[in-house]
C-alpha positions in Angstrom: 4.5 -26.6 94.1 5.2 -28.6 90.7 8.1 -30.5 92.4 6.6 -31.1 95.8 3.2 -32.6 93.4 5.2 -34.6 91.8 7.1 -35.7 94.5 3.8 -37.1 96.1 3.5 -39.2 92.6 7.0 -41.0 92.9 11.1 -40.5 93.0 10.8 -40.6 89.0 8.1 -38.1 88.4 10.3 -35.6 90.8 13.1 -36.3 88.8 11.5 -35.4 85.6 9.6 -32.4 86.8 12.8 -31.4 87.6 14.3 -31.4 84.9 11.8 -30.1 83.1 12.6 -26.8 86.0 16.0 -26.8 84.9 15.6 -26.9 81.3 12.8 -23.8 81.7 15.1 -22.1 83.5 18.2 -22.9 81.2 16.0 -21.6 78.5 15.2 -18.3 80.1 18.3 -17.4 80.9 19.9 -17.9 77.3 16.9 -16.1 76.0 17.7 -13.3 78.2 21.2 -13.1 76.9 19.3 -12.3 73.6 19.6 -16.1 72.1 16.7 -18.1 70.9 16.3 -22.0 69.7 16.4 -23.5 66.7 16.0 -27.2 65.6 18.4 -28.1 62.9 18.4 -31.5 61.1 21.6 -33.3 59.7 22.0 -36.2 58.1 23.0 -39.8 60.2 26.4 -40.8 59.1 25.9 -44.0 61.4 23.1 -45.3 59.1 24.2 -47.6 56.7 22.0 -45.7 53.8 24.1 -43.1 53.9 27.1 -45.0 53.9 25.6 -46.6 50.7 24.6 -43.4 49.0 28.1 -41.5 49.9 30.1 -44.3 48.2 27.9 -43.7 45.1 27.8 -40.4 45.2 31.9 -40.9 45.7 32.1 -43.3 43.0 30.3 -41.1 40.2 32.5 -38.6 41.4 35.6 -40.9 40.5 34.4 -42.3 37.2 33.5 -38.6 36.4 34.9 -37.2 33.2 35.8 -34.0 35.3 37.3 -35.7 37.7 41.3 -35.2 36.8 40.2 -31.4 36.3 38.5 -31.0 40.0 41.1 -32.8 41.6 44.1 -30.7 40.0 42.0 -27.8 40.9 41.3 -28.7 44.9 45.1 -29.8 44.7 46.3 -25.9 43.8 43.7 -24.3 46.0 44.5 -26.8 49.5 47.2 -26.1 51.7 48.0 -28.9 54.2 49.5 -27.0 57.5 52.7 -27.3 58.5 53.5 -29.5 61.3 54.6 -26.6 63.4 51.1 -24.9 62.6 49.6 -27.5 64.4 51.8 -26.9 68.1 
């Protein structure tokens, strides 16, 4: 009855009703598969103040006292793969 209501009100009201059926329904059936939502917030990498605050945050890491030490240590503890570990 939601759908045919809003279908009376107009193409774009049908549309979003249903969509708003498919999303409820979507929902349900993950839920019954024993999942439930979560909202989880990250950081934009496309605004330009994180660009700014990454390259400071990079360049204290550079000047850093500690820094030959890290690296040396990241250095002995990465292992690039192998180009045939990537076939």
């Amino acid at each position: 009855m939601e759908v045919e209501a809003s279908a009376a009100a107009g193409p774009l009201q049908a549309r979003r009703a249903a969509t708003r059926r498919k999303v409820r329904e979507h929902r349900l059936r993950l839920r019954a598969q024993g999942m439930r939502p979560i909202q989880i917030w990250v950081p934009d990498v496309r605004s330009p103040e994180f660009a700014a605050e990454a390259r400071r945050q990079s360049l204290l890491a550079n000047t850093s006292p500690e820094e030959a030490e890290i690296q040396a240590f990241i250095d002995s503890v990465y292992a690039w793969p192998d180009d045939n570990d990537c076939q």
